[in-house]
Structure formats: structure tokens, C-alpha cells
N, C-alpha and C positions, 0 to 999 in steps of 0.2 A: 504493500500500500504506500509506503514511504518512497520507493524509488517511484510508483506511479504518479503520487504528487510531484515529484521531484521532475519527472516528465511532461508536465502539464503544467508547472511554473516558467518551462525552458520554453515550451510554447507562448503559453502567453507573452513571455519576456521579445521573441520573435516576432509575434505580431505587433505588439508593441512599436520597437524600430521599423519595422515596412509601414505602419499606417501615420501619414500626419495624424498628431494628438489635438483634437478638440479645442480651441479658445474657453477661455470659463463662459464668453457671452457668445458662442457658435457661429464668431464671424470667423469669412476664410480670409479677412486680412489679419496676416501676421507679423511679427515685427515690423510694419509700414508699406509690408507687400502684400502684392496678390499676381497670383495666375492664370489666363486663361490660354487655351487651344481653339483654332482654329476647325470648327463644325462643317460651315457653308463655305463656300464664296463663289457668286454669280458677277459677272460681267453687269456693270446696274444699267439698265432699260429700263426709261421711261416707257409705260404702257394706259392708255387710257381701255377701256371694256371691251371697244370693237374695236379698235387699231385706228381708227380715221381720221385723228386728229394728227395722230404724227405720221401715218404711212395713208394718205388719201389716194394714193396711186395699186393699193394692195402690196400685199407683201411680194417675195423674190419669189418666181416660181422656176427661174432658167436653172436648175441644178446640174448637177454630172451627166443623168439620165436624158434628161431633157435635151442637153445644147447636144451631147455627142450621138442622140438620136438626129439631131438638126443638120449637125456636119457630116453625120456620114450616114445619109439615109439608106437603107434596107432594099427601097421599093423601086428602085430605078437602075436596076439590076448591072450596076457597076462595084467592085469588088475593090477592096481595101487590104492591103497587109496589115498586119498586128504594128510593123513599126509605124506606119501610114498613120494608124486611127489611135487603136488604145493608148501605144507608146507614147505617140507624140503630146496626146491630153494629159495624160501623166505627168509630160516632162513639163509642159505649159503649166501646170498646177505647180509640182516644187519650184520651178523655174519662169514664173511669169514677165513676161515682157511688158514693154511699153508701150506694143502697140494697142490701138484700140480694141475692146472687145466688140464684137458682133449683137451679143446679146447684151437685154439691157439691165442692167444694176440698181436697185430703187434704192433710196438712200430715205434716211427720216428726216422730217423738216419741223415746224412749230417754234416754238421759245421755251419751252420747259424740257426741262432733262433736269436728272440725280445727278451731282458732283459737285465737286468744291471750287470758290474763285483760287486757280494754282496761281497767278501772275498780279494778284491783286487789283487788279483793272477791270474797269466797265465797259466792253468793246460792243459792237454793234453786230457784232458775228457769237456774243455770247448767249450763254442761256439762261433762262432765271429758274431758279428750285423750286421742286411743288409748295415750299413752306414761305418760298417769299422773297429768298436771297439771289443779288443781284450778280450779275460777271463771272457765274458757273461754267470753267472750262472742263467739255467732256466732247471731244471731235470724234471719238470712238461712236460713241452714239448715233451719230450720223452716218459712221458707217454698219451699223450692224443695228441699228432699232429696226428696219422693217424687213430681218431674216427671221426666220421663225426658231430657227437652230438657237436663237441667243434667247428666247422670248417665253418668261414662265409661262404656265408650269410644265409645258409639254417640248419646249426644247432639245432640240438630243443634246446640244452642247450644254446647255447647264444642267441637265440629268444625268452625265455622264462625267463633267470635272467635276460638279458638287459631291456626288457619290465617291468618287474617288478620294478627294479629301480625306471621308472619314476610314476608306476601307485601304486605302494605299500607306503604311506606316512611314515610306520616302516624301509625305505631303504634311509631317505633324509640324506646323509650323504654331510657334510659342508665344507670348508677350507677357512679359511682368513687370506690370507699375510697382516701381518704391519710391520710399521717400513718400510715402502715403501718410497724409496724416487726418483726410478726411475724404473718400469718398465722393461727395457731392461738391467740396468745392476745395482745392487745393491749388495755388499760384502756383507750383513748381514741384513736378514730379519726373520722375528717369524712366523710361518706358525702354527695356529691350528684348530685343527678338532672337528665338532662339529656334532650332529644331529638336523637336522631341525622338523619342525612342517607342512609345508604350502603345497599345491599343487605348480607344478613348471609351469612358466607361458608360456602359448602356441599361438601359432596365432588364427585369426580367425575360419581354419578349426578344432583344436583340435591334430590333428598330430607333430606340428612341435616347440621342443622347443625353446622358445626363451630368450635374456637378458633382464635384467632388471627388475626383480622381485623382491619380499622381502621376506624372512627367518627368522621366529622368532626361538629363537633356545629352544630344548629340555633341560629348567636344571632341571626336575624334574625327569625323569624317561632316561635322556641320557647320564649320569657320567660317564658311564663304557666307551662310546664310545668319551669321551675328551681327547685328546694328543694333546702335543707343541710340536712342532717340532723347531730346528735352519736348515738355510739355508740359501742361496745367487741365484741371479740370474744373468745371465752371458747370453750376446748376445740375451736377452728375454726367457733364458730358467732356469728354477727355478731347484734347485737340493739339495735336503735337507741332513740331519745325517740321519743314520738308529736309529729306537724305536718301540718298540713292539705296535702294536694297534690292536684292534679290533673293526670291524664295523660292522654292519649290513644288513645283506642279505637275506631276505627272496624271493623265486621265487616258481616258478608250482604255487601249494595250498595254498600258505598263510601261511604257517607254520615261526612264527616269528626262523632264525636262527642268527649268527652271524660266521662271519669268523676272523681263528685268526692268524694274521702273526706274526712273527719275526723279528726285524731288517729291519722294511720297512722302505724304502726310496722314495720319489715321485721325479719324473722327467718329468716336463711340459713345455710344451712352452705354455707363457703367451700372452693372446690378452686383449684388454680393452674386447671385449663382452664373451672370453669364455677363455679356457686352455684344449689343449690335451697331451697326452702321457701317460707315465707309471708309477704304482706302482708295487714296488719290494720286494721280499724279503722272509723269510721262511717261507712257508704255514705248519703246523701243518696237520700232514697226516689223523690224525683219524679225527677232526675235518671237514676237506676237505669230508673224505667222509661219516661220519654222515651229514654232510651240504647238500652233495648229494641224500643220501636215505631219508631223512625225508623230501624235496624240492621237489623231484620226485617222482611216482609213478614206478613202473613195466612199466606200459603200455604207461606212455611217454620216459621211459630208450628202451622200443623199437623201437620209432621211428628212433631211431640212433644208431640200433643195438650194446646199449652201453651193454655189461657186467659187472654186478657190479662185481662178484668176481673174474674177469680177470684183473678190474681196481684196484681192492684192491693189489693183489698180486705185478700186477708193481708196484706200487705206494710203496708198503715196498722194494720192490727191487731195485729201483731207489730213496730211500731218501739219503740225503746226511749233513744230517744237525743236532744239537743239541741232542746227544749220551744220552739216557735212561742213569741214572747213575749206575742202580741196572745190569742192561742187557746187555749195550753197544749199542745196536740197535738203528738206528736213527729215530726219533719223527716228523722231518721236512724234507720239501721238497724245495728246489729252484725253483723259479717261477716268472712270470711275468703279470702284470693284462694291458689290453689296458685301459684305462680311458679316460673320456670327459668328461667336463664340462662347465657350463653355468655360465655367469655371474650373482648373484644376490647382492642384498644389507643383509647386516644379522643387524638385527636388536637385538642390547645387553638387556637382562633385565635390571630395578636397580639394582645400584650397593650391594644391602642388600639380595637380591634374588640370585644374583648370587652370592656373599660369601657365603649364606650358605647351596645353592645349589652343591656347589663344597668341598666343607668341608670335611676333610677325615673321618668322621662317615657317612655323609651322604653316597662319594660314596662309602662307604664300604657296605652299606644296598642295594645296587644296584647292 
């Protein structure tokens, strides 16, 4: 009986260290921090009920299916080789040109769109937010508010990165406010980004995330994806400087990618169990859509009669951001991300592990 107690204190003693301990008053801010993981993250579209106010023209209907039945029709009984037809659309897709497309491209129009003013200016090509605010730069919008592939809740593309988020453990991207000393309204807090390690913690059915999990964090193979951000929080909504970051996004196939913005900023409202709203800022155009074709296949870019090289073409024609220095042509694009997240505990390595995991040879070899 005594060695059985003795085994059943050792456990307990174990459980103990693996589970963050309770605050006496059962907040998850501790010492001045807190943790959340990334749940969601949708590309944000503006969407009115029936679409008419921003896509009065109807949405994109020339997909993969559509134009490559158009170029190389069937019925007129002339014959195509594989490099002729498939090949070539293929290469047109990774490798899109400048010249015109054939088919037409509908872009969204209006004065409202989701995202932040990034350049703090009121321009005449800006957007104002459904809440009010003026000189919202999001040119992304424009190019992808009237494909249906980006457009809740039935888009393949935000059904298929959102999903991956939670099920791809290469996409646990972290954030922990410190220097917290209230919640709702604090002048001056440290917000940074980490990638996790853990699966995120679910209820009983498997569906449904939930708080209060633990995150050990990536310092071995996640340097590239650490940024410190300064920020404040005002009325429970956290709103950081802009710094360039890059995270990690793999969706479809597994294909590990990364997305790389410019001058992001996060904009959340904080709760003790989670944090919603937006990250902002200059999505890197080529980027954006290598992240696209090496995520997707053909035959899931059909489901949303998305055209890559329709999308490529707006996407250079609506950049607005960060000027080639050789060319002049802009590299970036203004953009908006929806983001959710969950509260967790992040658990720090030692302090010797993490010097010289962060070390700038290490993350230079990353």
C-alpha cells in the first residue's frame, strides 16, 4: 500500500509540472503575460448577402475548366498534343506573362473593404471600414473579393488554409502579450511571435477549439518565424507598430510554405479565452502566388473557378507597395488577413536553449 501511495504521489507530482497551475483568481494572465495560437485565418472579404454591391458584374466564372475548354475546343475536330494544350496552361499558370488574358477577370469595386489605414493617409483610391474608419489600404480585395474560392463560407480556399491551420502542426503560429498589466487598457505592451510545436486543444467531439492548452515553442527549426512587436491596448483592443514577418502557411497538400508580409500590424480584441480581428499589411505579390500554386493543385483552383493567370495579372496591376528598385514596378500588395485565436499557455524553454537558439548565426542557418 505504501509503495502504491508512493506511486500515485510521483504521478501526481508529474502532472503537476506538465499542466500550467491555476491563478488563485483563474485568469490565464500570468506574470503580465498571456498566450494565444492561431485557430483561423481567412484572407478578409468584404461580402455584402448577395454579392452586388461589390461584384455587380457577378463573380469569376472563367476557371481552369472553362478557358482550357475555350482554347482548345473538342468539337472542331483538330487535335492538340499534351505539350500544345495541358503543358502549356500549366506553364502559363506557374509562369504567367504579361501579356493580356483573353478571358475576363472581374475584380470588386464599392468603398468598403476590412483592413487597416497601413500608410496613414486618406487617398481617393482608399477604402473606408464597415465601422467607419477612413484610408483602409486592402488592394488585395480588389483583387480577389468577386472569386468565390476566397468568399465565406463555401470557398475552397478559405476551407482548405483555415482547416489546415488547425490540422497542419508546421502552421502553429504563437503570440504572447507581456508587460501586461491590464487587459483592457495598457499604453505599452511587447507582443511576440512564435511557432508552436503541440496539437491545439479540442473538446470532446474533436471539432471545436478550445482555451487553455499548452504550446511549447519551436526554437530549433522556428527563428525565421520570431518577431517582437511594441504595442498598446486601448478599450480591450490590442494594436501594434508595423515589422516585417513571416509565418507559416502550408494548406491543400502539405506543401510546407510561408507567407511574407511587410509592415504588418495586428489589430485584436482581447478576451481572457481567445483574440479576434486582423493582421495587416504588404503581402509580397510573387510570394502570395507561388504560396498559391505550390498549396493548390489545378483541380482544387477549379473548384472556384479560380484562374491563376487572371489572378496573377490583377495582382501586378493592383500592387501598390514597395517599388523594384532596378524596375520601378511594385513587389507588394495591401491586404488584410481575418484572424482568430485561442487562448493557450506557451511554455518558454531554458533560458540557455533559448539564447542560443535565437542567436544570430543560428537564425541565420534557418
Amino acid at each position: 500500500m505504501f509503495r502504491r501511495l508512493q506511486r500515485l504521489c510521483a504521478v501526481g507530482a508529474l502532472v503537476g509540472l506538465a499542466a500550467p497551475a491555476l491563478a488563485a483568481d483563474n485568469s490565464p494572465v500570468r506574470q503580465g503575460a498571456i498566450g494565444y495560437a492561431l485557430k483561423a485565418l481567412y484572407w478578409a472579404v468584404y461580402q455584402t448577402p448577395d454579392g452586388k454591391d461589390e461584384c455587380p458584374q457577378g463573380f469569376n466564372t472563367w476557371g481552369p475548366r472553362e478557358t482550357f475548354k475555350a482554347l482548345f475546343p473538342q468539337d472542331k475536330g483538330q487535335k492538340w498534343t499534351e505539350q500544345e494544350s495541358h503543358l502549356a496552361r500549366e506553364i502559363e499558370g506557374w509562369f504567367p506573362s504579361d501579356q493580356p488574358e483573353k478571358f475576363p477577370y472581374i475584380e470588386a469595386v464599392g468603398k468598403v473593404a476590412l483592413g487597416l489605414n497601413l500608410d496613414g493617409k486618406i487617398g481617393a483610391n482608399d477604402f473606408t471600414s464597415p465601422t467607419g474608419e477612413k484610408g483602409v489600404d486592402n488592394e488585395l480585395y480588389r483583387v480577389i473579393g468577386c472569386q468565390v474560392h476566397y468568399r465565406l463560407p463555401d470557398g475552397q480556399t478559405t476551407f482548405f488554409d483555415s482547416k489546415a491551420i488547425v490540422t497542419d502542426h508546421y502552421n502553429r503560429m504563437m503570440i504572447e502579450i507581456t508587460n501586461v498589466d491590464d487587459l483592457a487598457n495598457d499604453p505599452d505592451v511587447t507582443v511576440t511571435v512564435y511557432r508552436g510545436l503541440d496539437p491545439l486543444l479540442t473538446d470532446a467531439t474533436g471539432d471545436n477549439i478550445i482555451p487553455g492548452g499548452s504550446q511549447r515553442i519551436d526554437v530549433k527549426r522556428g527563428g525565421r518565424f520570431h518577431q517582437v512587436f511594441k504595442g498598446r491596448i486601448e478599450n480591450g483592443v490590442l494594436t501594434t507598430e508595423g515589422k516585417d514577418l513571416t509565418f507559416p502557411w502550408t494548406t491543400g497538400f502539405g506543401t510546407p510554405t510561408v507567407m511574407i508580409v511587410k509592415d504588418l500590424r495586428f489589430q485584436l480584441k482581447l478576451r481572457e479565452t481567445g483574440a479576434d480581428g486582423l493582421m495587416a499589411g504588404n503581402v509580397d505579390i510573387e510570394n502570395f502566388y507561388s504560396q498559391l500554386m505550390k498549396a493548390e493543385s489545378t483541380h482544387h483552383e477549379a473548384y472556384g473557378q479560380l484562374s491563376p493567370p487572371g489572378l496573377a495579372r490583377s495582382l501586378r496591376a493592383r500592387a501598390d507597395g514597395y517599388p523594384d528598385p532596378k524596375t520601378g514596378r511594385m513587389t507588394t500588395i495591401s491586404a488584410a488577413l481575418d484572424a482568430r485565436f485561442t487562448q493557450v499557455f506557451i511554455l518558454h524553454p531554458p533560458k540557455a536553449i533559448a539564447q542560443s537558439a535565437h542567436s544570430p548565426a543560428d537564425a541565420a542557418s534557418r
